[in-house]
Every structure is written in structure tokens, then in C-alpha cells.
C-alpha positions as CSV (number, residue, x, y, z in Angstrom):
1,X,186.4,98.1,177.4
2,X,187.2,101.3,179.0
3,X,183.8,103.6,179.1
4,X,183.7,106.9,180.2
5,X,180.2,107.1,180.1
6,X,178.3,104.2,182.5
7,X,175.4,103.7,180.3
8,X,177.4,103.2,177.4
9,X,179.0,100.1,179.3
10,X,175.5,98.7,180.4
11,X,174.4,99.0,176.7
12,X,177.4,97.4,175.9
13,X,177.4,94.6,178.1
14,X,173.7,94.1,177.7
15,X,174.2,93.4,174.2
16,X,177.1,91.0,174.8
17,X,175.3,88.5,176.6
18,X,172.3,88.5,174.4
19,X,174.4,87.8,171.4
20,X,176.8,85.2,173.7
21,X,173.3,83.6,174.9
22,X,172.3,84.1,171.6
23,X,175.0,81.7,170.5
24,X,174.7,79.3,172.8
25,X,171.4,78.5,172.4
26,X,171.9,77.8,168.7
27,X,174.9,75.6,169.9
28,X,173.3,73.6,172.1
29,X,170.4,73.3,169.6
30,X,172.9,72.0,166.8
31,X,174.1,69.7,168.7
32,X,170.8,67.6,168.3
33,X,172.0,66.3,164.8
34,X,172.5,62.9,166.3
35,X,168.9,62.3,167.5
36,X,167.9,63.5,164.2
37,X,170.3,62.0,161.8
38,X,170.6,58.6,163.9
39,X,171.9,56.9,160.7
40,X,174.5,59.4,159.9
41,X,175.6,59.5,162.6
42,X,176.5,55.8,163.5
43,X,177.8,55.7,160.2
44,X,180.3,58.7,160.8
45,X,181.2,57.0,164.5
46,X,181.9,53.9,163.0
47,X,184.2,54.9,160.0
48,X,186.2,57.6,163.1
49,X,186.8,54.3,165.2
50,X,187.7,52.5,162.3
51,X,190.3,55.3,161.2
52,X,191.4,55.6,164.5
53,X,192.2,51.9,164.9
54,X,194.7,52.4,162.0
55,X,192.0,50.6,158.9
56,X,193.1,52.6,155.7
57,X,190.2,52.5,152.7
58,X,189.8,54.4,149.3
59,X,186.1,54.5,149.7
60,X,184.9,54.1,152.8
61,X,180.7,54.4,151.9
62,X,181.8,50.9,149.9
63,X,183.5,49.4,152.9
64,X,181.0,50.1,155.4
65,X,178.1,49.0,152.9
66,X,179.9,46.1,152.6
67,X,180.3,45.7,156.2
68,X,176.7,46.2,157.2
69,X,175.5,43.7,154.3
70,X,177.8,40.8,154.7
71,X,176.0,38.6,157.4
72,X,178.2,35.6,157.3
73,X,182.1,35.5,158.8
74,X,184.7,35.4,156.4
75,X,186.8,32.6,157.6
76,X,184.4,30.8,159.5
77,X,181.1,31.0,158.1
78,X,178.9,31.4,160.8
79,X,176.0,34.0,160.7
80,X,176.1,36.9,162.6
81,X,174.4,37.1,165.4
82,X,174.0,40.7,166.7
83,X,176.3,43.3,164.8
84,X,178.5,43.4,168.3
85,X,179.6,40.2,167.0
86,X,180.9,41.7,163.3
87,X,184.5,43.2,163.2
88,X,186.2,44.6,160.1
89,X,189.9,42.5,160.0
90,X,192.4,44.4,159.0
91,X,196.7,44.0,158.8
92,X,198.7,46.2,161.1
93,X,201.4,45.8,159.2
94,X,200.4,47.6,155.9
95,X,199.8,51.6,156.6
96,X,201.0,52.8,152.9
97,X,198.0,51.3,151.3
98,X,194.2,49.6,151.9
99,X,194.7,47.4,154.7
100,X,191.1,45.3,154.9
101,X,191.4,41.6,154.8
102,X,187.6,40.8,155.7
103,X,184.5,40.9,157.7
104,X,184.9,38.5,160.7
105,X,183.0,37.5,163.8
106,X,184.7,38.1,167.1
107,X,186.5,35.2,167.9
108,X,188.1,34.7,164.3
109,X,189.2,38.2,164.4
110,X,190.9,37.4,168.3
111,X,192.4,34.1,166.5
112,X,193.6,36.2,164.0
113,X,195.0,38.7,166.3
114,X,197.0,35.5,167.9
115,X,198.6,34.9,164.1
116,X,196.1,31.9,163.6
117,X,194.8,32.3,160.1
118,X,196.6,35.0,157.6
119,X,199.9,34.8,155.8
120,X,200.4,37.7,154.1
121,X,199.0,36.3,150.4
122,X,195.8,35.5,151.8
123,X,193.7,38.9,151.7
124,X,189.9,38.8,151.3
125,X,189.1,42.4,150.2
């Protein structure tokens, strides 16, 4: 900003970083949401990764309450040990429409990924 008058500038510039400091601070203060919305915010991370990963749902708050209650594996029946152990199986094939077979544990879901179990009749969800 051209200023013929010095003080002008230094009035100027002064305000600019208050209001830029300003801003920041309330940035990096918003950014807390995660340590205060823990729940949220696992909930939003896990339904991102699970979009990204190419799952396609109508209602995702019904998948992933159906995912965090179902404490058994779908094909195997074996309880869940820690929630590391849970994956959500879906087909890679379908992207026009819902594409969720089940809940399984880890090493149904990598058997699955090997073309072990499904035949394309045989959806769970």
C-alpha cells in the first residue's frame, strides 16, 4: 500500500498484524475440536477412510452403529478381540450402488481379499 504519509503506514501495518495474529490465534484454538469432541471425531475419521477406500453407504450413522455394535465376525464367528481386529468388507466391484457385504475380523477379510469366500449372491448387508 503506497503511503505518502509514514504514520499512516505504521497505523496501517500495526493493525494488520493484530487482526492476522488475531486470526491465528482463533485458528489454532479451533483446531482443539478433536480433544474436545474425541467421539466425533473418530467417528468422522473413520467414515473419511472408509470413503476413501471406495465403501459406498446411504446412511452411514447406521453403518457405523452397526459396525461398532457387532462384536462377532460375519463369516467366522469369532469375537472381536480389540476393534484393530474389526474390518468393514466390502466389493470392489460394485461403485454404482451400496457396496457392504459385512463386518469381518482381519484374517476373513485378507481371505476374502484372496477370493476365498463371496460369490457375488452372497451379501450380508
Amino acid at each position: 500500500m503506497p503511503y505518502k504519509n509514514p504514520e499512516d503506514k505504521k497505523q496501517w501495518s500495526k493493525n494488520y498484524r493484530k487482526t492476522k495474529i488475531g486470526k491465528l490465534n482463533l485458528k489454532l484454538n479451533s483446531c482443539n475440536w478433536r480433544e474436545k469432541n474425541p467421539i466425533v471425531y473418530i467417528k468422522s475419521r473413520t467414515i473419511t477412510n472408509w470413503k476413501r477406500q471406495g465403501i459406498i453407504s446411504d446412511d452411514w450413522d447406521k453403518t457405523y452403529d452397526y459396525y461398532l455394535n457387532c462384536q462377532y465376525c460375519e463369516w467366522c464367528d469369532e469375537p472381536f478381540d480389540k476393534s484393530a481386529n474389526k474390518c468393514l468388507d466390502h466389493d470392489h466391484d460394485i461403485n454404482s450402488r451400496v457396496n457392504i457385504r459385512g463386518v469381518l475380523c482381519r484374517g476373513c477379510n485378507f481371505k476374502d481379499y484372496l477370493g476365498d469366500f463371496y460369490s457375488k449372491e452372497d451379501w450380508c448387508i
